[in-house]
C-alpha positions in Angstrom: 23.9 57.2 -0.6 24.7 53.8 0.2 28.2 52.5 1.7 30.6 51.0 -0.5 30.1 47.3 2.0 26.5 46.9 1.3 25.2 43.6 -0.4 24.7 45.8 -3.3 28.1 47.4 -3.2 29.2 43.7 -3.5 27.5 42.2 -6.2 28.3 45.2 -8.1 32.4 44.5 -7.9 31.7 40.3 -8.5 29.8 41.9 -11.9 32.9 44.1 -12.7 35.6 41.5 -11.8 33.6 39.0 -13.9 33.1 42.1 -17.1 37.3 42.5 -16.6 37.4 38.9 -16.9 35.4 38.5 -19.9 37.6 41.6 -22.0 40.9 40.1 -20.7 41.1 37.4 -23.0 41.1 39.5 -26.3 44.4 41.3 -25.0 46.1 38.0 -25.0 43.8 35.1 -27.3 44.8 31.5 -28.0 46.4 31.1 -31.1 46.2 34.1 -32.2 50.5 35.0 -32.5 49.9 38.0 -34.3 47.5 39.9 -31.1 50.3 38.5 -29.1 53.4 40.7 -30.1 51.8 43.5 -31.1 50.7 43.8 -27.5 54.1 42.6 -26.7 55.9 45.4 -28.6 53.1 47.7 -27.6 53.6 47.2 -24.0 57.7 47.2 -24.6 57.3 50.8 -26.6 55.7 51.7 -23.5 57.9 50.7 -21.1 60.5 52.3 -23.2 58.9 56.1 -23.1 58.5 55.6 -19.6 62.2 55.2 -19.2 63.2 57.9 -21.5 60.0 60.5 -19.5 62.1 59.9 -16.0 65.3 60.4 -17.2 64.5 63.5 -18.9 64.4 65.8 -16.0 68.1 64.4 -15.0 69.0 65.9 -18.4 67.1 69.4 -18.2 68.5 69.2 -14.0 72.2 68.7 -15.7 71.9 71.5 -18.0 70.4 74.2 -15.3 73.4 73.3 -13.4 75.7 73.4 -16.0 74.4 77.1 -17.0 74.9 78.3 -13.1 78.4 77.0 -12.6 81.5 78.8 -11.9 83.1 79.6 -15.0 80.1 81.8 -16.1 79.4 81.3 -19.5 82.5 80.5 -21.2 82.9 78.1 -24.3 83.1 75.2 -22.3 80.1 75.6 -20.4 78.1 76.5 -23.2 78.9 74.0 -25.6 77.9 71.3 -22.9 74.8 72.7 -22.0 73.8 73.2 -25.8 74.6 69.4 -25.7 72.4 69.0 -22.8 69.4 70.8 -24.3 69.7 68.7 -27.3 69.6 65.1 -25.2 67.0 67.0 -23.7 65.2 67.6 -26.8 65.6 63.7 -27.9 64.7 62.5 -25.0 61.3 64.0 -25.5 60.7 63.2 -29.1 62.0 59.8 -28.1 59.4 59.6 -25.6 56.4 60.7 -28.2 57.8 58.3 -30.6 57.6 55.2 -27.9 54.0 56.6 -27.4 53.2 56.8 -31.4 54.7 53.5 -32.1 52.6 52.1 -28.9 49.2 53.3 -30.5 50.0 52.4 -34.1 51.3 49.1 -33.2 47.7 48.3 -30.6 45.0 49.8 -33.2 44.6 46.7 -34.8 44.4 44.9 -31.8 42.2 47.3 -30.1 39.8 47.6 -33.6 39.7 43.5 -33.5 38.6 43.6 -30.3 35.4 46.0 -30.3 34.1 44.1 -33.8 34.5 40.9 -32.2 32.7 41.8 -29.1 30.0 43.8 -31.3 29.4 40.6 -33.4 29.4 38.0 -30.8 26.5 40.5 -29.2 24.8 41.2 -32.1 24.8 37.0 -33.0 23.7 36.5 -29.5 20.6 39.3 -29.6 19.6 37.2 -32.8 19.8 33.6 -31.2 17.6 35.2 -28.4 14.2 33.3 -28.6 10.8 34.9 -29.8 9.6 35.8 -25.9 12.7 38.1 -25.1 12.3 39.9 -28.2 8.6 40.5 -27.4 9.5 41.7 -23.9 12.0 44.4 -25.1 12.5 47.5 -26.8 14.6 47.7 -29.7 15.8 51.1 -29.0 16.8 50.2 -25.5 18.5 47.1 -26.7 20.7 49.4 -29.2 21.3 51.6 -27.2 22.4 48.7 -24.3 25.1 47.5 -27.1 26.4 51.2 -28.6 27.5 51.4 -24.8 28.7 48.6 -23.8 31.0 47.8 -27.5 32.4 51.7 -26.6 33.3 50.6 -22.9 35.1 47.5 -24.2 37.2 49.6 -26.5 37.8 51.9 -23.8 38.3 49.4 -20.9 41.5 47.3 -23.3 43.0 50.6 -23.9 42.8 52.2 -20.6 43.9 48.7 -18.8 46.7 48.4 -20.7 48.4 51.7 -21.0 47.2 53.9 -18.1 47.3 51.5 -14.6 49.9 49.0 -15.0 51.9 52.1 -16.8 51.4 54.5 -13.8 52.6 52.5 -11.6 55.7 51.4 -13.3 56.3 55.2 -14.0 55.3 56.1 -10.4 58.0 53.5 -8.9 60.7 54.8 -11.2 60.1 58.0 -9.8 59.6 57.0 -6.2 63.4 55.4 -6.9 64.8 58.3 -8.2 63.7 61.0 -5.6 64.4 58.5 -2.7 68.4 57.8 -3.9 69.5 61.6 -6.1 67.4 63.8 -3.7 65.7 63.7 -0.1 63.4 60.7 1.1 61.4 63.6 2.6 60.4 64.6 -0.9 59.3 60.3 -1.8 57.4 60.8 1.5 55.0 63.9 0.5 54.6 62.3 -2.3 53.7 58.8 -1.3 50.7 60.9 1.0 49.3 62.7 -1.8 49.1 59.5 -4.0 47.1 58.2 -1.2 45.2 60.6 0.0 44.4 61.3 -3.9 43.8 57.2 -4.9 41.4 57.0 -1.7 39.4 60.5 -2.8 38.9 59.7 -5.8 37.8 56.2 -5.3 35.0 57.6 -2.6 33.4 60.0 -4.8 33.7 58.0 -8.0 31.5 55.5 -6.7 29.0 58.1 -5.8 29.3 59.3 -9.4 28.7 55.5 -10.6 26.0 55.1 -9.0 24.2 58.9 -10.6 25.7 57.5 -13.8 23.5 54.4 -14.1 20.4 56.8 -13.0 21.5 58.7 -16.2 22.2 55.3 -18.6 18.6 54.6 -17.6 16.7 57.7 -18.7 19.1 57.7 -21.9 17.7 54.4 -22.8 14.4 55.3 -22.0 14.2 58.3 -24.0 16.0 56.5 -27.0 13.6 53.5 -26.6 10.5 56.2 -26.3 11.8 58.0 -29.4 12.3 55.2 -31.8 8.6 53.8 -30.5 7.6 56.8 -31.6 9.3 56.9 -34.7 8.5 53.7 -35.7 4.4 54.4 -35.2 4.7 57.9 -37.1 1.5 57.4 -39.0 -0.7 56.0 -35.8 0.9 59.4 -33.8 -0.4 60.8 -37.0 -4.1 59.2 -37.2 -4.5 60.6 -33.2 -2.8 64.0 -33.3 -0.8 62.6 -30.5 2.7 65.0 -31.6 2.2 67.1 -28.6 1.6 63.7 -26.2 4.8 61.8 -27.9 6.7 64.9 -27.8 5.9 65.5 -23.8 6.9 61.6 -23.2 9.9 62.3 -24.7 10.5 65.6 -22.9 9.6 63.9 -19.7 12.4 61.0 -20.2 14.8 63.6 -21.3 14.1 65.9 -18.0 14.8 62.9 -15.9 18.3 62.6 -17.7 19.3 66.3 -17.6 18.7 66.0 -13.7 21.2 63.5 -13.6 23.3 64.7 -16.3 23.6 67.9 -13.8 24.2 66.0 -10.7 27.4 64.0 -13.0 28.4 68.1 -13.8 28.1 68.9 -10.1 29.9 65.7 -9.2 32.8 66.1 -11.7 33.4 69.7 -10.8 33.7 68.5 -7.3 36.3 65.8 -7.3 38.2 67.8 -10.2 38.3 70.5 -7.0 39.6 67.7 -4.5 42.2 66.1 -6.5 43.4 69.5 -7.6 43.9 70.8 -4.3 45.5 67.6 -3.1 47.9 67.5 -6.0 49.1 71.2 -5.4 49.2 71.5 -1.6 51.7 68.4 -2.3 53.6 70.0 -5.4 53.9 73.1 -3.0 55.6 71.2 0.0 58.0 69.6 -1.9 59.1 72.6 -3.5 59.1 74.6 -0.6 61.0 71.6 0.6 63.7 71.9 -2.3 64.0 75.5 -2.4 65.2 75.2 1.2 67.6 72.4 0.2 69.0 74.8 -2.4 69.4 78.2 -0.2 71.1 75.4 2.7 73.3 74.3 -0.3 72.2 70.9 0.5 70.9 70.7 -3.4 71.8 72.6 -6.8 69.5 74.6 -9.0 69.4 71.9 -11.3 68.3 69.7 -8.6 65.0 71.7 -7.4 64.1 71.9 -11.4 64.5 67.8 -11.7 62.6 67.6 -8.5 59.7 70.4 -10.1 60.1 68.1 -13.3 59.5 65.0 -11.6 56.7 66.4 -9.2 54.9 67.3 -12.7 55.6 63.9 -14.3 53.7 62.3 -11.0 51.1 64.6 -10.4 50.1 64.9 -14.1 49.6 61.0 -14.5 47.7 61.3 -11.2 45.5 63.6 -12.5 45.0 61.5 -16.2 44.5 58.7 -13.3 41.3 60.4 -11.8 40.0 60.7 -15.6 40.6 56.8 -15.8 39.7 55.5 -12.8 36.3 57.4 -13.4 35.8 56.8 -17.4 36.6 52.4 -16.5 34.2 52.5 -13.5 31.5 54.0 -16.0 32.6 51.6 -18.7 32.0 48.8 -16.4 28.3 49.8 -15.9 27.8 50.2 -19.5 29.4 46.7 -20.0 28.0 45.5 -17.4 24.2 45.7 -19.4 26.2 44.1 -22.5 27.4 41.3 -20.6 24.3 40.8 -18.8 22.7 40.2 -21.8 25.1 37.6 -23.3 24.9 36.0 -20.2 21.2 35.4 -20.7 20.8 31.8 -22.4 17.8 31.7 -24.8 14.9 30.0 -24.5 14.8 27.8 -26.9 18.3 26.0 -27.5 19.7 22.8 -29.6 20.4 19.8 -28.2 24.2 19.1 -28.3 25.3 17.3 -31.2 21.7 17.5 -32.7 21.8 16.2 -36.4 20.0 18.3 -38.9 16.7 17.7 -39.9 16.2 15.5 -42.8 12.9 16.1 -44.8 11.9 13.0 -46.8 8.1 13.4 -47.6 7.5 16.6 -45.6 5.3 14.9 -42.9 3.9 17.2 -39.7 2.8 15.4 -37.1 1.6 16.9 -33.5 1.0 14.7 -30.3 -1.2 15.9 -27.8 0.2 19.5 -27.9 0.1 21.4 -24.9 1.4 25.2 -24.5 0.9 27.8 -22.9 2.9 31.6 -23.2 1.3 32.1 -19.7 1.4 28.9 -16.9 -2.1 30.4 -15.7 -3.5 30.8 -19.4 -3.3 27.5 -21.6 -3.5 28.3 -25.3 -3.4 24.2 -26.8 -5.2 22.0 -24.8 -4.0 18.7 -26.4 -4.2 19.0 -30.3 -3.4 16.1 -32.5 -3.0 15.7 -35.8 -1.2 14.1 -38.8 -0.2 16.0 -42.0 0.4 13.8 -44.9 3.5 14.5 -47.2 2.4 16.6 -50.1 -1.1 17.7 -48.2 -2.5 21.0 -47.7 -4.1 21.4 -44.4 -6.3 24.4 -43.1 -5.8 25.5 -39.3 -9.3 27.9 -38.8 -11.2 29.4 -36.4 -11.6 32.6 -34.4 -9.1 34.7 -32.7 -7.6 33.5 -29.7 -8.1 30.1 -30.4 -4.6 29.0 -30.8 -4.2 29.2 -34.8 -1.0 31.0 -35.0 0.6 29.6 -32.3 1.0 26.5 -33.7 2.3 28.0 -36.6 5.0 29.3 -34.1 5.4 26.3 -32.4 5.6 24.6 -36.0 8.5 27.0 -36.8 10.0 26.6 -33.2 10.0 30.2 -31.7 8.9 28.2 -28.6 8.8 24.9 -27.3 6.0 23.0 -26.7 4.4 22.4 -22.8 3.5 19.0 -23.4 3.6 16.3 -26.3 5.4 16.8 -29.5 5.8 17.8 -32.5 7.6 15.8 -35.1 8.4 16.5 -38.9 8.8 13.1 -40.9 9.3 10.9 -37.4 12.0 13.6 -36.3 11.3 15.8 -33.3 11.8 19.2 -34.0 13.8 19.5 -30.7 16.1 17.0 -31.2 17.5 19.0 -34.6 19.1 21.8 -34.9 16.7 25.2 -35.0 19.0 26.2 -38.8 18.0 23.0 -40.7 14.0 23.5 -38.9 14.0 27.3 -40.7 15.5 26.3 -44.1 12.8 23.1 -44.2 10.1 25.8 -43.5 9.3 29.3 -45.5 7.0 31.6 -44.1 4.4 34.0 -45.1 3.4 36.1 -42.3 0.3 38.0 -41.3 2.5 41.0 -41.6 5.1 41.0 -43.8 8.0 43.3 -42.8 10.4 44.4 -45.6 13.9 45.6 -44.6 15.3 49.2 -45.8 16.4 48.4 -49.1 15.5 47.9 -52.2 12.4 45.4 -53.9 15.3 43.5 -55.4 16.8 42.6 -52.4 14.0 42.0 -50.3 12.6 39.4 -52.7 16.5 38.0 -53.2 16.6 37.6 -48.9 14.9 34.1 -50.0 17.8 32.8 -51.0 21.2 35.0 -51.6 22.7 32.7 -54.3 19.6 33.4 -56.6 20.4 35.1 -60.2 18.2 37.9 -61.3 15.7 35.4 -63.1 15.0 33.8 -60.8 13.9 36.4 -58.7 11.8 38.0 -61.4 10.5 34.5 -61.7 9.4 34.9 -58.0 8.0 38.1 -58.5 5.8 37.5 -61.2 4.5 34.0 -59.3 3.7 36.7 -56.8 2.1 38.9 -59.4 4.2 42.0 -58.5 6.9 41.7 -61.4 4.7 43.8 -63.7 4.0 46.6 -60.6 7.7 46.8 -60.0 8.8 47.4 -63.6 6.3 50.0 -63.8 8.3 52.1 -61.0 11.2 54.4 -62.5 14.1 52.3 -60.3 12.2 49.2 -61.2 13.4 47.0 -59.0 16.2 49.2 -56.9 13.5 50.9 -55.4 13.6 51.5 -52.1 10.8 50.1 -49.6 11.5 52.5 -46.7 11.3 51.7 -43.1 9.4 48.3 -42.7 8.3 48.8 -46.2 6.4 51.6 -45.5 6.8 53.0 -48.8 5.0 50.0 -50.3 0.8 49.1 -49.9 0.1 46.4 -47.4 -0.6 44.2 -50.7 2.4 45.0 -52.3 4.6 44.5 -49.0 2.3 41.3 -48.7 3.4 40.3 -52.7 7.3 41.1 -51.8 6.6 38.6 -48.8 5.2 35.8 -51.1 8.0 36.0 -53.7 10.9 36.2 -51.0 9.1 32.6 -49.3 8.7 31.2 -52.9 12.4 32.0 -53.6 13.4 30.0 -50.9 11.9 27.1 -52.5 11.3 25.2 -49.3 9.8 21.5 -48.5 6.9 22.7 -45.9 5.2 26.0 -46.2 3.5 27.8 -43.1 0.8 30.5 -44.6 0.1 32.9 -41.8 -3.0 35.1 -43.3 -1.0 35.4 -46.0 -3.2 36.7 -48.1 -5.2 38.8 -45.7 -3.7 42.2 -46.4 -4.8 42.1 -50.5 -7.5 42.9 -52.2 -10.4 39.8 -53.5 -9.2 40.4 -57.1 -5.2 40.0 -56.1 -6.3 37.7 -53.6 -7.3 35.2 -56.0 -4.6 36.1 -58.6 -1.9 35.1 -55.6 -4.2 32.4 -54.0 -3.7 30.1 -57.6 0.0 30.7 -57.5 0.2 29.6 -54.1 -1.4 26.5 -54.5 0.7 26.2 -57.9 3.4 26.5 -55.2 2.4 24.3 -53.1 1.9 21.0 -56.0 4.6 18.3 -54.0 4.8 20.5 -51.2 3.2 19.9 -47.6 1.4 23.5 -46.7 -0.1 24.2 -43.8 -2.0 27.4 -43.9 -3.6 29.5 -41.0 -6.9 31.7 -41.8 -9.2 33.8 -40.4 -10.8 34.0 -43.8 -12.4 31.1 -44.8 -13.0 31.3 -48.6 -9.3 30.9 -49.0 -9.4 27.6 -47.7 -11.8 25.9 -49.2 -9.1 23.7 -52.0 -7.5 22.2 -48.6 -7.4 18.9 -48.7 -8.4 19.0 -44.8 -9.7 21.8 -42.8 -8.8 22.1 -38.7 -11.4 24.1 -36.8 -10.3 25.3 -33.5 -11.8 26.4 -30.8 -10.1 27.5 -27.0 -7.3 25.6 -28.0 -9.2 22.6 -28.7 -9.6 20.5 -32.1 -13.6 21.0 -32.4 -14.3 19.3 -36.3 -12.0 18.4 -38.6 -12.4 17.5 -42.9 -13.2 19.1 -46.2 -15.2 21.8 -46.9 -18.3 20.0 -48.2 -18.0 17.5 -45.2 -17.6 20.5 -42.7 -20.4 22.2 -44.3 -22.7 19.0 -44.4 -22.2 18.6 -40.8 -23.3 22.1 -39.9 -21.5 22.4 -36.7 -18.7 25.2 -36.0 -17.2 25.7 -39.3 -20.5 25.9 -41.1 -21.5 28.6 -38.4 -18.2 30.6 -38.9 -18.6 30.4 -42.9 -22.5 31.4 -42.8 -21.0 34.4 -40.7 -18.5 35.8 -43.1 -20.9 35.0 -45.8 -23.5 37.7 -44.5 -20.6 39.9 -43.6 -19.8 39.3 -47.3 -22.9 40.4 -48.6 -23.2 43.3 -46.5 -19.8 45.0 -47.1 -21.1 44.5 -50.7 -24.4 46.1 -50.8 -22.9 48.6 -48.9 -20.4 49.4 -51.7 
């Protein structure tokens, strides 16, 4: 185990100083009046139990005494330690009301706090470019963000109304033992707060450090799980139950050993701080009961002092708990705030104006990129779309094709050159007006868990039914969805997966013609259907695409030959450019490539 001084040790408090930092703010916000005094009265209700707690073993002290005095248990006596009892009793509801009002008056401001924090990380996972994304795993990501919105909620609470709290309540105490009983008694006292503070601050950071191990085979059995989940029909195809079930087994058996050591660990400061809190409550009263027999102090007295010895070493106790539950919070925040700290990739420029599309026009200057410095995917492409043109990017895989679709669409930025959109660089507008210029098709289109209505509707929120049936049929699905029994509140599952790859494909092409946009980008959008639907789709995309500029990436060739010019690449490289006929007459690449898929062609077809 490493010392609490090492480098480590270090940059671990500069990361929970700068976590605290970061929650502070949303006890206490600018402008905001209404956060303001409820935390004001909050912290006044507070203040207000804790004045009413230490005066409450005076009371009970007062009646004791009064019971034990000289005149027995005559009328007199009675009647005023009846009235004693009763301020006794007050003072105690008193105190549980303070503490009520306290928690009713902070909820909202507590509530505020943890959907705030929730949104601004959820906002800042989705402003996270195309490459992080890639690079992580969505279950590990949730589960990075369940934590670390829990520990905020936790961390505002428990900074509020348990430290600064305790040690208002502790000095009150200190004050009343020191000047209505016996310094001696303050002394003991003032030891065992120390001695407990300093244990449990030791073995708590040994405890942090077993709770990370254990936050990292959590996430990595969540993240293993929902991998799983998410490929149930490949785990399927492969028989692979058994091997997904032993990887998760395996995670989990990683996170039970630490899960143990955190038992082990809690069991063993709960010893500590138990033994230091009652070898202290022991000494005192030993302490009092002396006072008492030496008639230095009443009965009453050693019951205030066993009253106030609870009231400190109950807190202390609740203190341990704290000091534990905020160290873990912190690392579980710590992951949150790590990740809004992370600035995305791709970024506006300040003050960028939003992109104004005229004609449509795409236009790429010597286009370099590369995902990997060592592995250059464009190798200087250049070309000019017209306004109202439909261009064909082709060639074979790995040749760059769907890249520049990405680049088009600005997931990344380009290495070198540029790529404008009607004289405008992309980069000098903001990233919103780029994605409402530019609807989609993807290779694979992924439908959220709803219905067919509102996955067709996710083109464009404001659009009436019509005109979403009006998509659909353009999509020539309309007819397939009326046919279902919930028609078009059907349910797509999971990714769609209820749906056929064509019919997901369809849903993909109505949502993108909903959206009605200047510039479409067809990513094998039609690879998924069948050659009947395929050519049903393929005339209501060019329908769609009539004023429109459309650029359109295939791997298939006989869907674009009605481009008006056709892009063959090859290793990144422009290698022939034109029509069909005029590629076909010059009987270089693209010739080759269509001579290829027309033999495939013919023999998928006498093999049928």
């Amino acid at each position: 185990m490493k010392s609490i001084g090492t480098p480590q040790d270090q940059h671990d408090r500069k990361v929970e100083i700068r976590v605290i930092a970061r929650v502070a703010p949303y006890l206490w916000p600018k402008g905001q009046t209404w956060v303001k005094w409820r935390v004001t009265v909050a912290l006044l209700s507070l203040i207000m139990a804790k004045l009413v707690a230490v005066a409450t073993p005076m009371i009970m002290g007062a009646a004791v005494d009064n019971l034990s005095g000289d005149g027995g248990a005559n009328q007199i006596l009675m009647l005023g330690a009846i009235g004693l009892t009763v301020a006794y009793g007050l003072s105690r509801i008193l105190e549980s009301a303070f503490q009520q009002l306290r928690d009713i008056v902070f909820a909202k401001v507590g509530q505020r706090a943890l959907r705030k924090v929730g949104l601004e990380t959820f906002q800042h996972i989705h402003n996270m470019s195309l490459r992080y994304h890639l690079s992580r795993q969505t279950g590990g990501l949730s589960r990075v963000m369940e934590r670390g919105v829990k520990g905020v909620s936790f961390l505002l609470r428990f900074l509020l109304f348990s430290i600064g709290p305790l040690a208002l309540q502790l000095i009150l105490i200190s004050i009343a033992l020191a000047t209505l009983f016996n310094i001696r008694y303050l002394a003991v006292i003032a030891l065992a707060v120390i001695a407990y503070v300093c244990f449990t601050a030791v073995v708590t950071e040994w405890r942090v450090k077993i709770r990370k191990v254990m936050n990292d085979q959590d996430k990595d059995a969540n993240q293993k799980a929902i991998d799983s989940l998410l490929n149930f029909e490949t785990v399927k195809y492969f028989g692979a139950e058994m091997r997904e079930s032993g990887r998760y087994d395996a995670a989990m058996e990683g996170y039970e050993a630490a899960a143990i050591k955190t038992s082990y660990s809690l069991g063993f400061i709960n010893i500590g701080q138990s033994i230091i809190i009652n070898t202290a409550m022991i000494a005192v009263m030993i302490m009092s009961a002396q006072d008492v027999v030496a008639g230095r102090a009443s009965v009453g007295g050693f019951v205030a002092v066993n009253a106030y010895i609870m009231q400190v070493m109950m807190p202390l106790n609740f203190l341990g708990f704290v000091y534990r539950e905020i160290r873990q919070a912190l690392v579980d925040m710590s992951e949150m705030f790590s990740l809004l700290e992370q600035p995305a990739e791709v970024q506006d420029k300040e003050n960028a104006p939003p992109l104004k599309v005229k004609g449509g026009c795409i236009e790429l200057r010597d286009v370099h990129f590369s995902y990997d410095p060592e592995r250059p995917i464009l190798k200087g492409v250049t070309l000019r779309v017209e306004p109202g043109q439909t261009w064909a990017i082709v060639g074979s895989s790995g040749s760059g094709k769907s890249t520049l679709g990405r680049l088009l669409f600005r997931f990344y930025d380009v290495t070198d050159g540029a790529l404008f959109i009607d004289g405008q660089d992309i980069r000098d507008v903001t990233q919103r007006s780029l994605h409402d210029a530019i609807g989609v098709v993807p290779q694979d289109t992924v439908l959220f868990n709803d219905t067919i209505y509102y996955n067709i509707a996710y083109g464009r929120t404001d659009a009436t039914t019509d005109q979403v049936e009006n998509a659909a049929r353009a999509a020539q699905i309309h007819d397939f969805v009326k046919s279902l029994p919930m028609g078009y509140d059907t349910t797509v599952g999971e990714r769609g997966l209820k749906l056929s790859g064509g019919e997901k494909q369809r849903v993909g092409i109505a949502r993108t013609l909903l959206k009605n946009p200047p510039i479409l980008l067809l990513d094998e959008a039609t690879s998924a259907l069948d050659s009947e639907t395929e050519h049903e789709i393929q005339d209501s995309l060019i329908q769609m695409g009539q004023g429109r500029t459309v650029l359109t990436i295939a791997h298939r060739l006989s869907t674009v030959v009605h481009a008006d010019r056709i892009v063959v690449l090859e290793n990144g490289k422009i290698v022939e450019q034109g029509c069909h006929d005029e590629l076909m007459l010059a009987a270089g690449r693209y010739a080759h490539l269509w001579n290829l898929q027309l033999a495939e062609n013919g023999r998928d077809m006498h093999q049928d």
